[in-house]
N, C-alpha and C positions, 0 to 999 in steps of 0.2 A: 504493500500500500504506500508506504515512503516511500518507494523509487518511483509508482505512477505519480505522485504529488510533486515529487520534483521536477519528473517531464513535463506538468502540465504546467508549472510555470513558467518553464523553457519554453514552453509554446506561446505562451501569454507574452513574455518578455519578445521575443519577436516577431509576436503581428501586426502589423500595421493600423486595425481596428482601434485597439482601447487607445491609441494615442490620435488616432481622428477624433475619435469620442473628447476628448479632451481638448484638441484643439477646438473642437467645434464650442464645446462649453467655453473656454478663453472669449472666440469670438464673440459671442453673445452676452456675455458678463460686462466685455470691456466696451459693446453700443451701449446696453444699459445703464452703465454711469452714465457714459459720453451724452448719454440725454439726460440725465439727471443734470450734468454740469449747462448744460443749454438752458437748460425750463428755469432751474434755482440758482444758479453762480453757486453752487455748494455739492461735492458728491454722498451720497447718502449711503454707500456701500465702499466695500476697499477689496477689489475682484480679489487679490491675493488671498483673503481670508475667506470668498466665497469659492473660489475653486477648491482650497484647501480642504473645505468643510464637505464639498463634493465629494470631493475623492478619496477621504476618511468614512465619508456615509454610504459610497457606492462598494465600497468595500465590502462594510460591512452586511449590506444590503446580498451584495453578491454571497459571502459566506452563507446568510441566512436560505438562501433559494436555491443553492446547491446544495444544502441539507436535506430540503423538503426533496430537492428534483431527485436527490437519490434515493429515496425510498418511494417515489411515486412511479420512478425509472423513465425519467424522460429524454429518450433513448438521442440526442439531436447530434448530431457530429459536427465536424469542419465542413464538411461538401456542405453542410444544411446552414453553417455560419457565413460559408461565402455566397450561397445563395440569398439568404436573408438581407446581406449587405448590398451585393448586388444589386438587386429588386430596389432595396429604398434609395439608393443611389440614381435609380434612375425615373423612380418616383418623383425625388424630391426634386427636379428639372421641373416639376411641374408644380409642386407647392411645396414648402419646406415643411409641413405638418405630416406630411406622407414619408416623412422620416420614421416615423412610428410603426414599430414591427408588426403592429396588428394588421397593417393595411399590406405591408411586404406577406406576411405567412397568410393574409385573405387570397392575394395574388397566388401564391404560390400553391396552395392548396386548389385554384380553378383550376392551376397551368399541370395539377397530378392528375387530375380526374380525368381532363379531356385528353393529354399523353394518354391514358388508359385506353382510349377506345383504338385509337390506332396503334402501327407498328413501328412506330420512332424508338422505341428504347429496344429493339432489338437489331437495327441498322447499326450501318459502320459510320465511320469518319465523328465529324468534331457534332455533327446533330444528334445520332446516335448516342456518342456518349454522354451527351448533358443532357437527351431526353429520360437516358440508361440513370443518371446521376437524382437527376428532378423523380423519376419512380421509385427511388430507393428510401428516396427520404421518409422520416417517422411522423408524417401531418399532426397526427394524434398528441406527437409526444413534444411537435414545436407550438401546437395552439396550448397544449397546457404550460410552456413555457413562458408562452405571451399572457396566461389570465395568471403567473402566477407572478410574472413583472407586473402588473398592473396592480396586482393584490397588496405589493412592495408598495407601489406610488400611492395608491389610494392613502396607506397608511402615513407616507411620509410628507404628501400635500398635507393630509390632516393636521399633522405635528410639529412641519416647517411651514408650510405657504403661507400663510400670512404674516409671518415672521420676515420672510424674503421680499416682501412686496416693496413696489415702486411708486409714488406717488404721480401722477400725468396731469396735464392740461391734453383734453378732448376736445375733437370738433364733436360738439353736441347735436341737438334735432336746430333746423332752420337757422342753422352755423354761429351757435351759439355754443364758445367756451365753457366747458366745466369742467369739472375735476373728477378725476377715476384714478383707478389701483391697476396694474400689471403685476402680476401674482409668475413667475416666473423662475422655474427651477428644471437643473437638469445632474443627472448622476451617470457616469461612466460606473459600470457595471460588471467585471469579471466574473467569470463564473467558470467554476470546477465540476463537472458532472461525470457521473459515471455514464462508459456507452457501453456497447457490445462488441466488440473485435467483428463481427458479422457485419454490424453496421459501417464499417469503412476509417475504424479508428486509428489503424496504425498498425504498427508493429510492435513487438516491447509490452503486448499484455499479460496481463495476471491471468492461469490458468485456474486459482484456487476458488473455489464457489463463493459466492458472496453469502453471508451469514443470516440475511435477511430476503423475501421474497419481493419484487417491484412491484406495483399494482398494475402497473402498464403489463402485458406480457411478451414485454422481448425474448426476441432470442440472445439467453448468456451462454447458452451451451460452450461457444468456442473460444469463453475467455472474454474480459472485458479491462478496462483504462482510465484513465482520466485523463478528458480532453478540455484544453481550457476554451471557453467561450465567452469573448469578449462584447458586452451589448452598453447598449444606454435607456435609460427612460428617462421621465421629463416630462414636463408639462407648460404651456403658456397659456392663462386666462387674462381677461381684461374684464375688469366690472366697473358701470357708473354709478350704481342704485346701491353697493352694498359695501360693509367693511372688509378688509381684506381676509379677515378671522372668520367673516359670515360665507365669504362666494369660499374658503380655502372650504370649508365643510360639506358644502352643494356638489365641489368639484371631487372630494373626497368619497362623496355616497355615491354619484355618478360613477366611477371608476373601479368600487366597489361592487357596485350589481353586476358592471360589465363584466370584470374580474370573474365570478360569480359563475354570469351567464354564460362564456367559454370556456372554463372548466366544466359546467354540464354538456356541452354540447361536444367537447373536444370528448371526453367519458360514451356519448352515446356515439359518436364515429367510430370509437374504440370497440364497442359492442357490437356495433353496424357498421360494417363500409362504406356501406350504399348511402348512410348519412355525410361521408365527408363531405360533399359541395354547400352542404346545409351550414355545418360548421364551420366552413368559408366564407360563406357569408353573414356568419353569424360576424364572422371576427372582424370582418368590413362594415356590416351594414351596420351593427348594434355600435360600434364607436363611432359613426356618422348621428347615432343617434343620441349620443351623450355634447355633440354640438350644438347640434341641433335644439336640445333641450336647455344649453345654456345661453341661446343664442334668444328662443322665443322668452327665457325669465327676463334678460337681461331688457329687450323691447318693450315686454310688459310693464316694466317697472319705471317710475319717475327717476331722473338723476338724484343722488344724493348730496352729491359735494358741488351746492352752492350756496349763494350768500342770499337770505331773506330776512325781514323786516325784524325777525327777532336780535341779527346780530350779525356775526362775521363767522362762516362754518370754517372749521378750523379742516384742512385736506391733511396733514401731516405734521410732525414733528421730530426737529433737527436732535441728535446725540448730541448728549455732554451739551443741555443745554436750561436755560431757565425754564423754559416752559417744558423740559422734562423732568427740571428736578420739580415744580409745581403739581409734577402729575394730570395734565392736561395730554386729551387722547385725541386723535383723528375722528370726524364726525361729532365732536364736539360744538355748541356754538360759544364765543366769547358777547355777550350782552352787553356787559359794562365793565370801563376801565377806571379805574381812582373816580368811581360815581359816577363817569358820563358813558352814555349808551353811544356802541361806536357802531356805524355803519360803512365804513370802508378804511382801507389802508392808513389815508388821511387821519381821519379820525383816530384810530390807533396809535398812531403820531404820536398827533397831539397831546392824547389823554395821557400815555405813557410819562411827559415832560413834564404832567403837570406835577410831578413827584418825581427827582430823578435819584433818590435814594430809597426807593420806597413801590411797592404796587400789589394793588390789591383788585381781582376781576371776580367778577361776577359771570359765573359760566353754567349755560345747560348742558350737560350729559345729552348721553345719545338717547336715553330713554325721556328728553323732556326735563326730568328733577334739577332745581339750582342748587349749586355747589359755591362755594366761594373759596379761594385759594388767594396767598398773598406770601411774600415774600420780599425780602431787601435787594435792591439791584445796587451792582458794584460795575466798575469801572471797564473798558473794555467788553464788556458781554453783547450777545447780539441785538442789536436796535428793535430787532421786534421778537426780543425771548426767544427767537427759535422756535417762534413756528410757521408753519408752510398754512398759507388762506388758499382757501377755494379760489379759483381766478375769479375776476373783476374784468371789467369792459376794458378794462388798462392794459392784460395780458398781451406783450406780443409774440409769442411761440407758443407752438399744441404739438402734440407730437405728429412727427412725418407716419404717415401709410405702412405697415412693415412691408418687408421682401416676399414678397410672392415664390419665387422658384429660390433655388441655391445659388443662380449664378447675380440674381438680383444681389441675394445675399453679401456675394463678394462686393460686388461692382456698385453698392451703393454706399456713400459718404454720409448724407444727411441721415439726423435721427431726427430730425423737429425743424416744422415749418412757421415761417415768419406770417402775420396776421395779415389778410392783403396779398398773400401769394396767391398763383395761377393757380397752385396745385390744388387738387381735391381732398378735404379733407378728411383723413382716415385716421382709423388708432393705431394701434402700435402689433406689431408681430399677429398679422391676418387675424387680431382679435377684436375687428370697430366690432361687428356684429355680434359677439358672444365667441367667434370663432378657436379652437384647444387647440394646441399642440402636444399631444401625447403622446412619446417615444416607449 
């Protein structure tokens, strides 16, 4: 068992996979300041410490799914990693969301069934073998792969996404600025799995019986390995109507049922053959439908983060700062400053000076209840406490449209649009609409 664990990280250490996965989270981490620093003159994250925390969690995320994948025997090899990649690789030419391996093993899972009827995987040359390649693979054993990455995200949007979240200016309804959250996260993911030597593992396997029975039923008969398989999951929401804590929960139960629902379906292909193409689509259509479903909350619902008669809605709040050691939250409204009721930036100001040793606000929570907070200001500290307002008619930047394909992705510079520009205004990472990205 040590000697397949060190091969398998010989494997890992030189595939080119887990460090894509990585560079691609770099890339994404480092727009996401870069618009942070546009909209506020202030970055709200330090990528260093966000990739860090990636790649300590995908780790550990990976150890946990190749625990479970070994005893449910999800039989997936290398041929079935470099197909997975492949596929989203050339998915994501057409939308960067289709980087998500449910929409790769929905694909791949049509492209077995219809191989099946004909006689491609028994022909010669370079079609033959990759249709020979695409019939070998274990459907069953890579859709339970994919509900049981999802089963990972669910849990850790839960316990991180709104913790990660990015505060935005939105083009709103009838091009009206507001304020929304970008909930954004993604984890490189290793994974150690046991295969079957039958399934195309290698050389170098253990002949001795494994000690426990798989619930899949491979064939271990000829010996089996540890192959490493390098993935990612991830996710991007954009919400106007909710706190980042409230949509990370919606996005968490969402990916949860899905989770859910392709492990039952991947279980009945497994019983049934003639079920795979159902299964396939299950893994496609049922993630179109957790968009779908955040797309029509988010439409239904009024924006939250903007400014009304009661006061000034508070969108965010700066670290290491007064109005976080005040304990003042996002979705908050501020009412009154040193006694005057402040209705825009101006006013904040003002009321601020009228004490400049001294402030004491009067503030509604997000359930409505006044709170009153107050504390000494000292020299140096930020001119308006550190906190981030809802935009105002003054805002001039909303965030730019995200990238549509991967090559957008490279080839585009701007993260946020000036107020008055040509361009049409869109939210952020194909999320104006409610629109996921879930790897």
């Amino acid at each position: 068992m040590l000697q397949q664990f060190q091969l398998a990280l010989l494997q890992l250490l030189v595939q080119p996979f887990y460090y894509v996965a990585i560079l691609f989270i770099l890339l994404q981490y480092t727009k996401q300041i870069k618009l942070e620093r546009q909209l506020f003159a202030v970055k709200l994250h330090i990528w260093p410490r966000l990739l860090g925390r990636a790649i300590v969690t995908g780790l550990l995320v990976g150890l946990a799914v190749s625990l479970v994948g070994a005893f449910i025997g999800v039989a997936v090899t290398q041929q079935s990693v470099m197909w997975l990649w492949g596929v989203s690789a050339l998915l994501m030419l057409f939308r960067i969301r289709y980087l998500c391996f449910a929409y790769a093993a929905g694909v791949l899972g049509l492209l077995q069934w219809i191989v099946g009827f004909t006689p491609l995987a028994s022909g010669e040359g370079i079609a033959g073998q990759a249709a020979a390649s695409l019939a070998a693979m274990d459907m069953t054993g890579l859709f339970m792969l994919v509900a049981l990455l999802h089963l990972a995200e669910a849990l850790l949007v839960r316990n991180q996404g709104g913790k990660l979240a990015t505060p935005l200016f939105l083009s709103g309804k009838r091009g009206k600025i507001v304020g929304g959250y970008m909930l954004q996260s993604f984890w490189p993911v290793p994974l150690l799995l046991l295969v079957p030597v039958g399934g195309g593992a290698g050389t170098g396997a253990a002949t001795a019986a494994l000690p426990w029975t798989p619930l899949l039923g491979a064939d271990w008969s000829q010996g089996w390995t540890i192959a490493a398989l390098p993935m990612i999951i991830g996710f991007s929401e954009l919400t106007r109507s909710m706190l980042p804590e409230e949509k990370a929960r919606h996005a968490a139960k969402g990916l949860l049922l899905y989770s859910v629902a392709l492990a039952a379906a991947a279980l009945l292909a497994w019983w049934l053959p003639v079920l795979l193409p159902i299964a396939a689509l299950c893994s496609l259509l049922l993630h179109e439908a957790i968009i779908w479903r955040s797309r029509r909350l988010e439409n239904a619902s009024s924006p939250l983060f903007v400014h009304d008669q009661r006061g000034l809605r508070l969108l965010g709040i700066l670290p290491q700062t007064p109005a976080e050691a005040l304990g003042l939250q996002a979705g908050e409204i501020i009412s009154k400053v040193n006694g005057v009721r402040v209705h825009s930036k101006a006013d904040l100001h003002a009321a601020l000076h009228l004490n400049s040793a001294f402030c004491k606000l009067e503030v509604l929570n997000y359930a409505g209840e006044v709170k009153f907070v107050q504390r000494a200001r000292y020299e140096n500290e930020h001119h308006q406490l550190g906190v981030i307002l809802a935009p105002d008619e003054d805002a001039n930047f909303y965030a730019a449209s995200g990238p549509a394909s991967l090559i957008d992705l490279l080839k585009r510079k701007r993260t946020a649009h000036r107020r008055g520009s040509s361009k049409v205004p869109a939210a952020v990472n194909n999320a104006a609409s409610g629109e996921k990205t879930s790897v």
